[in-house]
N, C-alpha and C positions, 0 to 999 in steps of 0.2 A: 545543084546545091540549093539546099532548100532557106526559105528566107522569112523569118523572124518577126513580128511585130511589137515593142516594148516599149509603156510608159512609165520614163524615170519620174521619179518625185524629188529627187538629189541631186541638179534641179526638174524642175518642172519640165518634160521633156516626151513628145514622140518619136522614135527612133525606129527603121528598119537597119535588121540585120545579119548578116548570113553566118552567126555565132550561134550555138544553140544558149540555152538558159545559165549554165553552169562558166558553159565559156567567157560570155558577156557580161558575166557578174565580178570574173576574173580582171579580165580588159573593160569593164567600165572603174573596177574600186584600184585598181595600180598599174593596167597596162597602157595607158595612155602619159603620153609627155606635156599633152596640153592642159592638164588638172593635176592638183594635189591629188597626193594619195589618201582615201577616207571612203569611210562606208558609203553603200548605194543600196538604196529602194526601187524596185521598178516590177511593173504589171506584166506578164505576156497576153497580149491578145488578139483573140483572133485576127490572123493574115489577111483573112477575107473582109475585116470590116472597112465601114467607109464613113466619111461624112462630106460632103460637099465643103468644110469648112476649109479640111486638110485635103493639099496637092498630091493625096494617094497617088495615083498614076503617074505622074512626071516622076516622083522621088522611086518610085519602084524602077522604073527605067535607068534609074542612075544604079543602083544598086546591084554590081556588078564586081565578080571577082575583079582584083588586081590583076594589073599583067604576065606578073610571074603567077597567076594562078590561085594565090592565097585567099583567103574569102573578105569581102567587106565587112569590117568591122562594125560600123556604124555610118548610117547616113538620118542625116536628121530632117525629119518631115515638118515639125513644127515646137516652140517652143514659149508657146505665150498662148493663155486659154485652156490648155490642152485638155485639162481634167472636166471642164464644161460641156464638151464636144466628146466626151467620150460616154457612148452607150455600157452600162453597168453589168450588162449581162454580156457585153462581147472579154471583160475579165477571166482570164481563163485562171491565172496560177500568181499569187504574189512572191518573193524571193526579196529575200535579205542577206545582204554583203557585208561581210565584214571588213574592215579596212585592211589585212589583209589578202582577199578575195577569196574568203570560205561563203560558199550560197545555202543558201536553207531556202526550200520551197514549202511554201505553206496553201493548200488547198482553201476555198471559202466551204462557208456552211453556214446553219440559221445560229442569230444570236441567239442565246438564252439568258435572259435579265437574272442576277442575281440576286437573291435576297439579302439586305445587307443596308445598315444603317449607315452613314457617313457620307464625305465630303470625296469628290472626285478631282484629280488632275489631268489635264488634257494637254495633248501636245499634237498642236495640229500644223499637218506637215504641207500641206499646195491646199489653193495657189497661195494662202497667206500664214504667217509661220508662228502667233504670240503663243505662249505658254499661260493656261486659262487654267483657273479653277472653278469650280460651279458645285452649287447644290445638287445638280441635277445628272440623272442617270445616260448613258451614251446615244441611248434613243431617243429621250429628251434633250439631252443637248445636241444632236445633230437637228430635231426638230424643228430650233431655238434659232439656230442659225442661217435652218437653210428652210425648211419649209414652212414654216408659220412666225417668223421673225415679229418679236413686239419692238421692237428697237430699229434704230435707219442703220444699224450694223447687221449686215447680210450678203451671201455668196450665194453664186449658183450653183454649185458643188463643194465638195469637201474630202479631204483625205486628212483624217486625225486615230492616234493613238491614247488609252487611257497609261495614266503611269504609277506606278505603286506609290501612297504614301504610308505604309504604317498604320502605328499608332495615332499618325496625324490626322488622318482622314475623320476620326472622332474624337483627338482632344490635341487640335492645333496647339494650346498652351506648352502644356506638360507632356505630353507626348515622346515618345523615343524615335527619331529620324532612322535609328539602327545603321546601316551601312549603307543608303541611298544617296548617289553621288549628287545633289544639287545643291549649285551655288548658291550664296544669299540665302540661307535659313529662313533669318532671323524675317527679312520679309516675305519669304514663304507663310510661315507660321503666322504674322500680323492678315496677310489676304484671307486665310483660311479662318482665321477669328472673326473680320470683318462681315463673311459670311453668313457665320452662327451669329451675329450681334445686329443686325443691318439688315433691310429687306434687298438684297437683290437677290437674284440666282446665278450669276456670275462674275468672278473678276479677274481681270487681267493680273499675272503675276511678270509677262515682261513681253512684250509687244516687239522686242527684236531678236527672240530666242533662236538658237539656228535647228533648225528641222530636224539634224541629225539625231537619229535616238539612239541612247546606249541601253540595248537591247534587252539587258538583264533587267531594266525596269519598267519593262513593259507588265501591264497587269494584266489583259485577259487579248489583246487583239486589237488588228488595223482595222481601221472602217473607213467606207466607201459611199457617199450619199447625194444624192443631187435631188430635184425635184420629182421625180418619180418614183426611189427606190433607193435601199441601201442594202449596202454588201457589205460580209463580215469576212476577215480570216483570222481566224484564233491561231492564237502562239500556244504552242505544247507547254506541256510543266516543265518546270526547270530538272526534274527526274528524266522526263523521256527528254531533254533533248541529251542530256549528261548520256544517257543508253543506247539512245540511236542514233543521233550526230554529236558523236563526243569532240571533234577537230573541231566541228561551227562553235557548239558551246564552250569549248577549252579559249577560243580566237574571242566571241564574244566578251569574255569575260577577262582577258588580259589588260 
C-alpha cells in the first residue's frame, strides 16, 4: 500500500498518508469526526523528501494499515513551522476541497504578470492568515514580505492567494462590488482608498480573516514563496472548470 506525503494549509499541517489524492480530500474536508466539516487545501509532495527538522522516519513507521486491513488515513508528522521547512520544488500537485469533498488538482507552472492597472487583494493562507490589500503586484508583494522586507513585518515563507475585486481594484469609491461575497464593504472600500490617497503599499483589511477561500474568488492562483523561490499554481477560468470539472465547480459555487 503505497503511502502519501500532504501539506494541509486548513490548518497548517504535514501529514503521511495511505489515501491517494482524491481520497484524502474526501476524508480530510467530511470524513473525519474530529473536525468540522469545511474545505481543505493541501500540497502532495514528494514521499521521498526530508528535512532533519521533521521526524520523517519515526512517523513513516507508525503509518501502517489498520488491523482489519484498511489503510491509514492520516498520521501527522508535524504541525507548527511546516511551510518554512518545506523545499519548493519537492511541491508536486496543489488540490482544493470543497466542503463537500469535491478535489480539483491544480498543476504549478511559471507566473506570468499581468498587464493591468489597479489595487490588489490578498488573502494569505500559512502560517499567518490577515486579509491585505496592497498597491502592489503578487511578485512584489511576496517580495515585500518575505524577501526583501522594509518593514519589522516578515515571514519565512508564505502561502497566499489573489482575490477578485472588480471595479474596485480601480475606483474603490464608486465602484460596483457586483456579486463578490465579502464582508464589511464599506471598510473594504475605505482601505482601498487609503491606498490611492496615503503613501503606503499595503494595508491590512482584517488581521483575523480565516484562511478559508471561497474559491470562485480567487483571481488568477495560489502562490508559494520563501526565501529562495516561488511557486505558482494557476486556477483555470471559470469556463474550463464549468467544462471539465462541472461537480468541483457546481460544489464550489453552492
Amino acid at each position: 500500500m503505497s503511502i502519501h506525503l500532504y501539506l494541509s494549509l486548513l490548518p497548517e499541517a504535514l501529514i503521511f498518508s495511505q489515501l491517494d489524492p482524491e481520497e484524502f480530500g474526501t476524508y480530510y474536508a467530511v470524513g473525519s469526526q474530529k473536525k468540522s466539516r469545511g474545505p481543505a487545501i493541501f500540497v502532495e509532495i514528494d514521499p521521498s523528501y526530508r528535512h532533519p527538522y521533521f521526524q520523517m522516519e519515526a512517523a513513516l513507521e507508525r503509518c501502517k494499515p489498520h488491523e482489519d486491513g484498511s489503510p491509514k488515513s492520516s498520521l501527522y508528522v508535524a504541525v507548527y513551522r511546516v511551510l518554512e521547512h518545506m523545499a519548493l520544488d519537492a511541491m508536486q500537485k496543489l488540490f482544493l476541497v470543497t466542503s463537500d469533498g469535491r478535489t480539483l488538482g491544480l498543476d504549478s507552472a511559471e507566473y506570468q504578470p499581468l498587464e493591468e492597472n489597479g489595487l490588489h487583494l490578498y488573502q494569505e493562507i500559512a502560517p499567518v492568515t490577515p486579509l491585505v490589500v496592497s498597491r502592489l503586484d503578487p511578485i512584489n508583494f511576496y517580495d515585500l514580505i518575505v524577501k526583501t522586507p522594509t518593514s519589522l513585518i516578515t515571514v519565512p515563507a508564505i502561502a497566499f492567494t489573489e482575490l477578485q475585486l472588480g471595479e474596485l481594484a480601480t475606483d474603490p469609491v464608486m465602484g460596483i462590488l457586483e456579486n463578490l461575497p465579502y464582508g464589511n464593504s464599506d471598510h473594504l472600500r475605505q482601505c482601498l482608498t487609503d491606498l490611492k490617497t496615503k503613501y503606503v503599499s499595503t494595508k491590512m483589511v482584517d488581521r483575523v480573516s480565516s484562511p478559508a477561500v471561497q474559491y470562485r474568488t480567487v483571481k488568477n492562483g495560489f502562490f508559494f514563496g520563501n526565501q529562495q523561490s516561488l511557486k505558482y499554481f494557476p486556477m483555470p477560468r471559470p469556463e474550463v472548470l464549468r467544462a471539465d470539472h462541472y461537480r468541483w465547480f457546481r460544489s464550489a459555487n453552492m
